[in-house]
C-alpha positions as CSV (number, residue, x, y, z in Angstrom):
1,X,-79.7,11.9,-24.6
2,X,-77.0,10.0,-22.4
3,X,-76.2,10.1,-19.1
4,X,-72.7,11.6,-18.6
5,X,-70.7,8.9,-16.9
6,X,-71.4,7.4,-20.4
7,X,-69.9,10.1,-22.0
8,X,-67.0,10.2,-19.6
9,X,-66.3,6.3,-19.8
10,X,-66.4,7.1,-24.1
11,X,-63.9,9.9,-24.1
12,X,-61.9,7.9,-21.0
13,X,-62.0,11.0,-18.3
14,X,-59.6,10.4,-15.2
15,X,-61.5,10.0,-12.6
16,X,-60.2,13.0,-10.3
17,X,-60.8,15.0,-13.5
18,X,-64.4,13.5,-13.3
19,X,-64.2,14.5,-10.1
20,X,-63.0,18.3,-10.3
21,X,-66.2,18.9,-12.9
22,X,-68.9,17.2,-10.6
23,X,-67.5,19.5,-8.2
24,X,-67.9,23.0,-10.4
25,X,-71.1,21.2,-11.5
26,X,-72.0,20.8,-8.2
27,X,-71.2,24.2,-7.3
28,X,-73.2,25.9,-10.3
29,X,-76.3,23.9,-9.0
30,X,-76.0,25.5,-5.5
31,X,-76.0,28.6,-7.1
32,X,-78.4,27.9,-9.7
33,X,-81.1,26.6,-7.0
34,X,-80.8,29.6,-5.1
35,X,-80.4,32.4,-7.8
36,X,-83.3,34.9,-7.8
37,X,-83.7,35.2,-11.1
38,X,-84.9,32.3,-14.0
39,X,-81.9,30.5,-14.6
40,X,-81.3,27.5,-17.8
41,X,-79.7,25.6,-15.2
42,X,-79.6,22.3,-17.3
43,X,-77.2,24.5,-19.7
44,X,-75.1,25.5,-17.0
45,X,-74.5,22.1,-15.5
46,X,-74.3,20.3,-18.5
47,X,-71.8,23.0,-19.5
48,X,-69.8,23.0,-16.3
49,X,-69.7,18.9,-16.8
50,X,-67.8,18.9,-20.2
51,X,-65.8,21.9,-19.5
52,X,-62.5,20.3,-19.0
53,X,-63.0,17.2,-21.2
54,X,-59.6,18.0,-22.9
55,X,-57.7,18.3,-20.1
56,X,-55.5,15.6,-20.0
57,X,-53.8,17.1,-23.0
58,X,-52.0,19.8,-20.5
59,X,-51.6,16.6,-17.1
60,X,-48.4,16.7,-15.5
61,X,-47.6,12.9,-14.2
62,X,-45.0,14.2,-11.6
63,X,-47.4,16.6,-10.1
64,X,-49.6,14.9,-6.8
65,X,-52.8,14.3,-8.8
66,X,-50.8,12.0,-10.6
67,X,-49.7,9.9,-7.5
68,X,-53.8,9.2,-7.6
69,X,-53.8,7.3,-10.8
70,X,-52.5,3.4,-10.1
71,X,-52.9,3.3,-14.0
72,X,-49.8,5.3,-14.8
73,X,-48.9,4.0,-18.1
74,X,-52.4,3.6,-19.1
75,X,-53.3,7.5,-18.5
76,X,-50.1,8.6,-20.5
77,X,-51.5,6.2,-23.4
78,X,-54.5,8.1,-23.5
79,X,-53.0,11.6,-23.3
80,X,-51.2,10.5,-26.4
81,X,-54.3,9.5,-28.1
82,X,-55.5,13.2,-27.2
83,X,-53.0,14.9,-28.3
84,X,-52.4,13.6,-31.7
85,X,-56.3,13.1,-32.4
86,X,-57.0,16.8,-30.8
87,X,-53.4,18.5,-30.9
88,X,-52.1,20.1,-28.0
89,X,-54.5,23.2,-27.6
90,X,-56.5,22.4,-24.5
91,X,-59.5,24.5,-25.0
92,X,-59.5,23.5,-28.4
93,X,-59.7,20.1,-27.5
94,X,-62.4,20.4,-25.8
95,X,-64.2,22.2,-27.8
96,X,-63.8,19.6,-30.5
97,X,-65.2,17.0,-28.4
98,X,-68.3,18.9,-27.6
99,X,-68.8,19.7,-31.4
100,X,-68.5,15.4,-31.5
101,X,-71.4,15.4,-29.4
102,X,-73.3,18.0,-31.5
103,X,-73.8,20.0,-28.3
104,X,-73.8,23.3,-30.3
105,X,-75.2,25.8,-27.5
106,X,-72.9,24.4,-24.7
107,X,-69.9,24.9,-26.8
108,X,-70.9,28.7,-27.1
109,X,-70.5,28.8,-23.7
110,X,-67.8,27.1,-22.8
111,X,-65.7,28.8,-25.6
112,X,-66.7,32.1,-23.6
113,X,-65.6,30.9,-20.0
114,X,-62.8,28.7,-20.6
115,X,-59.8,29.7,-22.2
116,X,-56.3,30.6,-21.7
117,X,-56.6,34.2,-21.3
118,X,-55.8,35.4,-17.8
119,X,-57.6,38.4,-18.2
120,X,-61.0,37.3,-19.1
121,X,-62.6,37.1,-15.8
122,X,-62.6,41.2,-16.4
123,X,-64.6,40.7,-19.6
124,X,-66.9,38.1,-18.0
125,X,-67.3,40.6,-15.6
126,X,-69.3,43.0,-17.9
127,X,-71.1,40.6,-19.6
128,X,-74.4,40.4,-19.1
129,X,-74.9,36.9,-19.5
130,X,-75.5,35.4,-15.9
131,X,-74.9,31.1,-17.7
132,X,-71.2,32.6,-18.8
133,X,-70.9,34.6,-14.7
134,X,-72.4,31.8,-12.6
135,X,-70.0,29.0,-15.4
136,X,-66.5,30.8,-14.6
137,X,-67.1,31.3,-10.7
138,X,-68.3,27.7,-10.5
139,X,-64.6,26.6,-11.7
140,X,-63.2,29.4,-10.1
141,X,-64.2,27.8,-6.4
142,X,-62.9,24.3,-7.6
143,X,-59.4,23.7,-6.1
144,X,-58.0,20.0,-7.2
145,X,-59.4,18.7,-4.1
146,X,-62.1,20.1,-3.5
147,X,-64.2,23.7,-2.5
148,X,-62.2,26.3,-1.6
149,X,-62.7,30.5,-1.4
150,X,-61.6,33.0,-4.5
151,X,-58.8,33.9,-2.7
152,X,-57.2,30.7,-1.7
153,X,-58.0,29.3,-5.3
154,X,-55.9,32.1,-6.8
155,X,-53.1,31.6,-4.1
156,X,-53.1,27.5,-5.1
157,X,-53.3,28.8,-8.8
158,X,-50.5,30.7,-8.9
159,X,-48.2,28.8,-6.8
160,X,-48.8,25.5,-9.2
161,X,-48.0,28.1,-12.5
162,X,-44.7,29.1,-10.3
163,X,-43.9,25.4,-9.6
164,X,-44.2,24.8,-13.8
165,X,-41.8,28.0,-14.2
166,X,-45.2,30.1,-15.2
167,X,-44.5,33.8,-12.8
168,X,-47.5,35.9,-12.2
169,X,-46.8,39.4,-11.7
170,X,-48.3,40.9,-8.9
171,X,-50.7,43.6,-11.0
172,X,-51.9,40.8,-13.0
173,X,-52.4,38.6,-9.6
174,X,-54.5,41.3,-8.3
175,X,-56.1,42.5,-11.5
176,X,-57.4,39.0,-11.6
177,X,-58.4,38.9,-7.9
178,X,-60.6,42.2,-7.7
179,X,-62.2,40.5,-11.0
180,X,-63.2,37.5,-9.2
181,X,-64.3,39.0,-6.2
182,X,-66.2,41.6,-7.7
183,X,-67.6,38.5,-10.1
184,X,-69.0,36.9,-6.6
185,X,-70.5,40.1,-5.5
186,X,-72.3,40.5,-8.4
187,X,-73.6,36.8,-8.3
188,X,-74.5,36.9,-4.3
189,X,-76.3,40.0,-4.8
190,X,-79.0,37.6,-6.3
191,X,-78.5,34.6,-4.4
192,X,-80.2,33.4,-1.0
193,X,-76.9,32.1,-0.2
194,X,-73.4,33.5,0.9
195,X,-70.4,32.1,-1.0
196,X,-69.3,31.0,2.9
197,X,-72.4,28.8,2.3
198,X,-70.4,26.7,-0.9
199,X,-68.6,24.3,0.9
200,X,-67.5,20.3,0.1
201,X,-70.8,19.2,2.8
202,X,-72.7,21.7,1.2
203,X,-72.5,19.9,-2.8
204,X,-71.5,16.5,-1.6
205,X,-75.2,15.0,-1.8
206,X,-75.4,17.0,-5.3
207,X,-72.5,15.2,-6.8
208,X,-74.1,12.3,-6.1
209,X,-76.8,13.2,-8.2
210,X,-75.0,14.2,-10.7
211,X,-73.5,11.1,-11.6
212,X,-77.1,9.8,-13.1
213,X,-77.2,13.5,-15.0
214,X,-78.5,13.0,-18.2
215,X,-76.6,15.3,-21.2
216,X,-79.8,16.0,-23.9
């Protein structure tokens, strides 16, 4: 067992990219505490916590998050230790390090939920596994700073792919969309919450929390 600033001070996370999985952690825990079903919410956390551990792999130094690091140099030093102990494949990545921490069942989960396809919020969508559902819309809500709707997450989304030179048609665009949204109304049709109820107030006092969270 260790408590996951630990683990994030081992594997050296940038701290907004600390920051953006308290948030989804923080998210899932809303959800989790006001789901009407039973719920493994310590898998869900702990998964939402270590879902981007590889991404500094894919960081962008010219893009704003990058104006938040005084440590410049530092930063790129690690991405280059990433990349040639991990390779460039972020999901890989961070699937490797979760396999370093012999976290078996999170992995499983993870591997489901976050990837590069575009297309699998549709196939997470008929799952029937609510830790893989409640996982992908956590992240989903998670804008770089901070809680925003579906609909403006897929607008930031796809504007930041346009600024790398990444187009998004429009039928994938709104393929993707009626996904997620559909992904929320399956979710809030067991919840005591609305998702107008997930806000930055609404999880700030559970980020807090989970900076003592202990990975087992």
């Amino acid at each position: 067992m260790r408590k996951i600033s630990e683990i994030y001070t081992q594997y050296k996370i940038m701290p907004n990219l600390q920051e953006h999985m308290f948030r989804v952690a923080a998210v899932a825990s809303l959800i989790c505490d006001n789901f009407n079903e039973s719920l493994p919410n310590e898998e869900i956390i702990t998964a939402c916590l270590l879902h981007d551990m590889g991404n500094i792999i894919k960081f962008k130094w010219d893009s704003p998050l990058g104006l938040l690091e005084p440590k410049l140099e530092y930063w790129k030093k690690v991405q280059s230790e990433y990349i040639e102990k991990y390779g460039e494949n972020v999901h890989e990545a961070t699937l490797s390090i979760l396999k370093e921490l012999k976290l078996d069942k999170i992995v499983s989960i993870v591997e489901s939920f976050n990837n590069d396809n575009p297309y699998d919020s549709d196939n997470i969508l008929k799952n029937n596994s609510w830790v893989i559902k409640i996982c992908l819309y956590s992240d989903e809500r998670v804008a770089p700073f901070g809680v925003t709707s579906i609909e403006e997450r897929l607008i930031e989304n796809r504007k930041r792919l346009e600024n790398r030179g990444i187009l998004m048609s429009e039928e994938k665009y709104i393929f993707i969309k009626n996904s997620l949204l559909e992904l929320e109304q399956q979710i809030f049709t067991k919840c005591k919450i609305k998702p107008s109820d997930i806000t930055d107030e609404a999880i700030s006092s559970l980020v807090l929390g989970l900076k003592n969270f202990v990975v087992k």
